[in-house]
RODO-460578 format. One record per residue (C-alpha): x, z, y; residue in one letter. Coordinates in steps of 0.05 Angstrom, whole numbers, padded with zeros to 5 digits, always signed. Example, Ala and Ser with C-alpha at 12.3 -4.5 7.8 and 13.67 -1.06 7.14 Angstrom:
% residues 2
+00246+00156-00090A +00273+00143-00021S 
This chain:
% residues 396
+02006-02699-02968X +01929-02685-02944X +01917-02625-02917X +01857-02578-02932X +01821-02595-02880X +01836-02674-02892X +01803-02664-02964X +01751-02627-02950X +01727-02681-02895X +01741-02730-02966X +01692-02686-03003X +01636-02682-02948X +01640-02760-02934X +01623-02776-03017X +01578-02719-03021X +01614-02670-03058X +01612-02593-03062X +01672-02553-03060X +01707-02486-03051X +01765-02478-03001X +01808-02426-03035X +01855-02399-02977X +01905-02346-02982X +01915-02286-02926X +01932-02317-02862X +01926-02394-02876X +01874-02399-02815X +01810-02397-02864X +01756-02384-02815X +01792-02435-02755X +01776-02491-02820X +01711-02465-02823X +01700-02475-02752X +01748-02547-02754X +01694-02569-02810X +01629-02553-02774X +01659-02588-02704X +01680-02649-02750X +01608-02658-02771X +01581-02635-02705X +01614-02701-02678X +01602-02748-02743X +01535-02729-02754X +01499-02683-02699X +01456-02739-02664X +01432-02764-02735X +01414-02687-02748X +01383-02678-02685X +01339-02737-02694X +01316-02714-02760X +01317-02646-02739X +01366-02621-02789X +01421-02566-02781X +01477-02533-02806X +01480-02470-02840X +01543-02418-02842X +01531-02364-02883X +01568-02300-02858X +01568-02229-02904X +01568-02185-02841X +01544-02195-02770X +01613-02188-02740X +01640-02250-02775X +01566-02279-02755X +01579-02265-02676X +01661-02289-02680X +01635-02353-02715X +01572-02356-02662X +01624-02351-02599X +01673-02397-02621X +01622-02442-02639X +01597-02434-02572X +01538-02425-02599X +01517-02492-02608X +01444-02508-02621X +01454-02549-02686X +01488-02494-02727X +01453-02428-02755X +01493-02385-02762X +01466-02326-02797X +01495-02267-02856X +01470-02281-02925X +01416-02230-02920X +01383-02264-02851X +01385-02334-02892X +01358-02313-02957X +01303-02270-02918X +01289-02335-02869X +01282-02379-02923X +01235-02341-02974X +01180-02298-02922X +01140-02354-02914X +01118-02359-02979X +01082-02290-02987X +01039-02310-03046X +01103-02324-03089X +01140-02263-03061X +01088-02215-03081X +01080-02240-03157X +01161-02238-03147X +01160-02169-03120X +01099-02140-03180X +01151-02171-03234X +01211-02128-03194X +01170-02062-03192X +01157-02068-03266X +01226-02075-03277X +01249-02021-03236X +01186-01977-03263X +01219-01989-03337X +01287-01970-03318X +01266-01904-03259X +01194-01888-03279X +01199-01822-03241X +01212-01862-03178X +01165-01927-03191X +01095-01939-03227X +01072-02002-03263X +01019-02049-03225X +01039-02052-03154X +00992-02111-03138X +00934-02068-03168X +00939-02014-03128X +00952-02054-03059X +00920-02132-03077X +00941-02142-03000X +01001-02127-03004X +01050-02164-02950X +01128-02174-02963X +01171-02145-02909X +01251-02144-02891X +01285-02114-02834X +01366-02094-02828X +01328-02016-02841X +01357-02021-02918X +01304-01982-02933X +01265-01996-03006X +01187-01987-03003X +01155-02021-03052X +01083-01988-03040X +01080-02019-02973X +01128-02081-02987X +01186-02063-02954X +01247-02095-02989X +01326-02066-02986X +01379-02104-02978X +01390-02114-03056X +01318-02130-03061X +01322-02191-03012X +01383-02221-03061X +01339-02212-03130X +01280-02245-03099X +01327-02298-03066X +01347-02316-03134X +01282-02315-03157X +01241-02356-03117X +01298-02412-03123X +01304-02411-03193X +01221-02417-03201X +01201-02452-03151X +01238-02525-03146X +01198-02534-03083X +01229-02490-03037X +01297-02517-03061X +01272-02602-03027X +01250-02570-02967X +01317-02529-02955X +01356-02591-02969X +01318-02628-02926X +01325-02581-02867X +01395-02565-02875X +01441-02615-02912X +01506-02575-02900X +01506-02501-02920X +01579-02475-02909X +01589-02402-02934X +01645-02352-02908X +01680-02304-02949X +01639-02331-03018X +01681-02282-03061X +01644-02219-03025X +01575-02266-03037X +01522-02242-03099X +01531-02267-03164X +01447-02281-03154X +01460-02322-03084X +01512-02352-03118X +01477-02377-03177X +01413-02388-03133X +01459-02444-03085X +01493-02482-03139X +01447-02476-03203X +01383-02487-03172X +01387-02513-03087X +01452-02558-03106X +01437-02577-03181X +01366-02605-03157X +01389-02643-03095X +01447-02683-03112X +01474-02725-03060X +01424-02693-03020X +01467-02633-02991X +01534-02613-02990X +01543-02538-03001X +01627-02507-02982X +01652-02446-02998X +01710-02407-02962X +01744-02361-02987X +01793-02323-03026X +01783-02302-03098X +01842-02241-03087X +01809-02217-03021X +01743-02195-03047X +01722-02127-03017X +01652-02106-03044X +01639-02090-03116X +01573-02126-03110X +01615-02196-03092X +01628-02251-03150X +01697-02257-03130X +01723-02329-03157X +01679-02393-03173X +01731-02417-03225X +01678-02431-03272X +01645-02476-03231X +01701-02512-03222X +01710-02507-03292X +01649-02545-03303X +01656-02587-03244X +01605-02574-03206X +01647-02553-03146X +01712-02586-03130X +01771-02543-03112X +01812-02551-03051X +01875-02502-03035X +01904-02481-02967X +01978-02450-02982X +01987-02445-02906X +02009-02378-02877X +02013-02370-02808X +02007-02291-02802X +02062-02256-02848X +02123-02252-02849X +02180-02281-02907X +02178-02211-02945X +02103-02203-02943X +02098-02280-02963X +02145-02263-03027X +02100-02213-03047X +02043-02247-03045X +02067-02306-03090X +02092-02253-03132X +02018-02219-03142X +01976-02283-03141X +01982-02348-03188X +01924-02388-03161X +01953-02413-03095X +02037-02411-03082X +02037-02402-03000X +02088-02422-02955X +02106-02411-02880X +02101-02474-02839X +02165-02505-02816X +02130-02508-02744X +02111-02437-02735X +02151-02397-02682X +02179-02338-02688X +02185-02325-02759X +02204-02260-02783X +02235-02237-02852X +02207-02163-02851X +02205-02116-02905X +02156-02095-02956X +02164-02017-02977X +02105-01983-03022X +02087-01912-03007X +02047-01876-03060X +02023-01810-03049X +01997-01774-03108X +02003-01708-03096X +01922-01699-03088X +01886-01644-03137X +01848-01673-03201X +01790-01689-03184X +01746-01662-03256X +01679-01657-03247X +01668-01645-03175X +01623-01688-03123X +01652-01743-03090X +01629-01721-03031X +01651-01645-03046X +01727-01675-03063X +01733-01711-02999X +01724-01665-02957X +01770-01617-02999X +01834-01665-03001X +01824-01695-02927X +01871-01636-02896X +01920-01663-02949X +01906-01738-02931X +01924-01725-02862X +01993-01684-02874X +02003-01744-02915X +01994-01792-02859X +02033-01750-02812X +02091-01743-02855X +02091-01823-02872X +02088-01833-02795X +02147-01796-02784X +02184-01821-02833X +02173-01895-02805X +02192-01864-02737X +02261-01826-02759X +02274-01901-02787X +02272-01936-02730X +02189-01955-02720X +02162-01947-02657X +02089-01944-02652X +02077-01928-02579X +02029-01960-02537X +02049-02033-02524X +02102-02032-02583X +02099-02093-02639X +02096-02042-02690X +02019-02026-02718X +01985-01980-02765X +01935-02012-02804X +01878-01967-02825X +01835-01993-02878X +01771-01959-02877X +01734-01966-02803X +01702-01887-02836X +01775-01868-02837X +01796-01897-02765X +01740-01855-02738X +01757-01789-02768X +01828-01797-02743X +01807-01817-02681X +01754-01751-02675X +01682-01785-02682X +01680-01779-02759X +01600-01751-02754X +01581-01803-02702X +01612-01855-02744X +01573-01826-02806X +01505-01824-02754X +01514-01899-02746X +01540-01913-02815X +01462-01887-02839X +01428-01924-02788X +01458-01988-02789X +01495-01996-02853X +01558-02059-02857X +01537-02068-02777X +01554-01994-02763X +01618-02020-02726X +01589-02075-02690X +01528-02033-02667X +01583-01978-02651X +01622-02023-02606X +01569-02055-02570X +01540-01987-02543X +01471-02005-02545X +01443-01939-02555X +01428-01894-02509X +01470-01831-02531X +01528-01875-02536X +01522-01898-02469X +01516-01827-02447X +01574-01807-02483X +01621-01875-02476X +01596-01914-02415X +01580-01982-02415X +01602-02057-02413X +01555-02081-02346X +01533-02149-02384X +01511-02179-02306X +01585-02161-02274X +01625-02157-02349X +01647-02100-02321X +01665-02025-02349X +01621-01967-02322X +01643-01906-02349X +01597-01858-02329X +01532-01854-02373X +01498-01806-02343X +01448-01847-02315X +01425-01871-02387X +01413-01810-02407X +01362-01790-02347X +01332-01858-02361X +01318-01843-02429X +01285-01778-02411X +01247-01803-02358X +01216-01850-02405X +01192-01784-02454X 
């Protein structure tokens, strides 16, 4: 029997779209990875004479920098999120964007008049198109938001062929992570219009999961264009990460994809699956969502506390070192536990889906004050961030 990877290469050789559909822990992202080395070696000295390159599509920049490092970031693969692509492909072309952009503001003028007038391009006739990871929406001075750089994607794809033959051109493999968290519009904009018109051309692979999708924004499966064959469909049933009990449930929620635990993977463990509902939180009625969080997060943390104990008096050990994890969801959530809830929040405003990232790194120079340093030079810890802070003020 092929494996994934084996009929994906299949696909690629005779020109063929498809979506990888990959359950939790079948090793996703190391196919990814397996696919763009496979052409790397096949193809890269043809691309690099033509000066062609790959594309992987990321939706946030941590997945970007992972898939950047363990591609070592190799010069014939751009590796950008779906935003940086959309935004890279469509800027040069400011005469289109701004007709694009007049059409938008009417729109938005019809639906929110108190926040947007009619006849943008009158009232600035040189105007110039502008994105930056801000996610702020100012259509006076042509500043797009995030959403705004997806509806214009689609857009300039679906009425202008053009851009569509120079894309393929440039980049005859576009591989996309984590397509089921991916626009409906970017969606539409890569099969409809960039694959429909260049046929044999490119060769554009999805990976994914259809039962993993996280934002409400994402399309979540491309069954239909499988449906109508214009993607084929290869499964990975692979999983390397849970255990028997967890594997059981899966198969048991999901219909799409049956998984299995390798014969050759060490260490396998049965475990247990136990669901805890806690629903002893006050109605919510008409009050803010903002207002209610606050007002039932003493009562989410005696919750915690008491499930935590219970795992404890029943044998779990989740000491420092131990097997045993917690798994918190939210990254919002880990920092309240952990006591930087408002500097979470701080970066949350500022940065948006890279809050973490930007977080981690400790760029700024507050959070070097207050959290030290990684020395880039040495790759060594300094702990002490005082000197960033007299820097900074120095610098006033």
């Amino acid at each position: 029997m092929k494996s994934a990877f084996d009929n994906i290469q299949s696909l690629i050789e005779s020109k063929e779209s498809f979506v990888l559909e990959a359950g939790a822990g079948s090793g996703k992202t190391f196919t990814l990875i397996q696919t763009i080395n496979e052409l790397l070696e096949k193809q890269g000295s043809l691309m690099r004479y033509k000066n062609q390159k790959i594309v992987c599509i990321t939706y946030t920049n941590v997945a970007k920098n992972n898939i950047i490092d363990r591609l070592e970031n190799n010069e014939l693969v751009l590796v950008l999120t779906i935003h940086e692509f959309l935004w890279d492909v469509i800027k040069n072309y400011q005469k289109q964007l701004v007709i694009e952009l007049d059409v938008m503001n009417d729109l938005m003028a019809e639906k929110k008049p108190e926040k947007f007038e009619t006849g943008l391009l009158g009232r600035n006739p040189r105007l110039i198109v502008s994105y930056d990871d801000s996610s702020f929406r100012d259509f006076e001075n042509g500043q797009l938001h995030h959403d705004d750089v997806i509806a214009l994607g689609r857009q300039m794809f679906e009425k202008h062929p053009m851009l569509s033959r120079i894309l393929a051109e440039k980049y005859p493999f576009i591989l996309v992570d984590e397509y089921q968290d991916t626009a409906e519009d970017t969606i539409i904009a890569f099969i409809n219009f960039l694959l429909a018109q260049n046929k044999g051309s490119i060769v554009l692979g999805f990976y994914g999961d259809s039962h993993q999708k996280i934002y409400d924004t994402g399309i979540g499966s491309l069954d239909t264009f499988v449906a109508a064959d214009k993607l084929k469909l290869v499964t990975k049933s692979e999983n390397y990460r849970s255990s028997v009990a967890v594997v059981d449930l899966l198969n048991e929620i999901r219909s799409n994809i049956t998984q299995i635990i390798p014969e050759n993977k060490k260490g396998i463990v049965r475990g247990s699956v136990v669901f805890i509902n806690c629903n002893n939180y006050p109605d919510k009625g008409k009050t803010k969502v903002t207002e209610y969080e606050a007002q039932i997060t003493p009562q989410k943390n005696s919750n915690y506390d008491r499930v935590v104990e219970n795992l404890v008096s029943q044998g779990w050990n989740f000491s420092e070192g131990s097997l045993d994890k917690i798994l918190i969801i939210a990254n919002s959530r880990v920092a309240q536990r952990g006591g930087f809830g408002n500097l979470y929040k701080i970066y949350s405003t500022r940065y948006g889906d890279g809050a973490t990232e930007a977080l981690m790194k400790r760029e700024n120079i507050f959070t070097k004050f207050f959290l030290g340093s990684m020395d880039k030079k040495s790759s060594k810890e300094r702990k002490s961030g005082i000197e960033h802070l007299l820097m900074y003020w120095k610098s006033k």
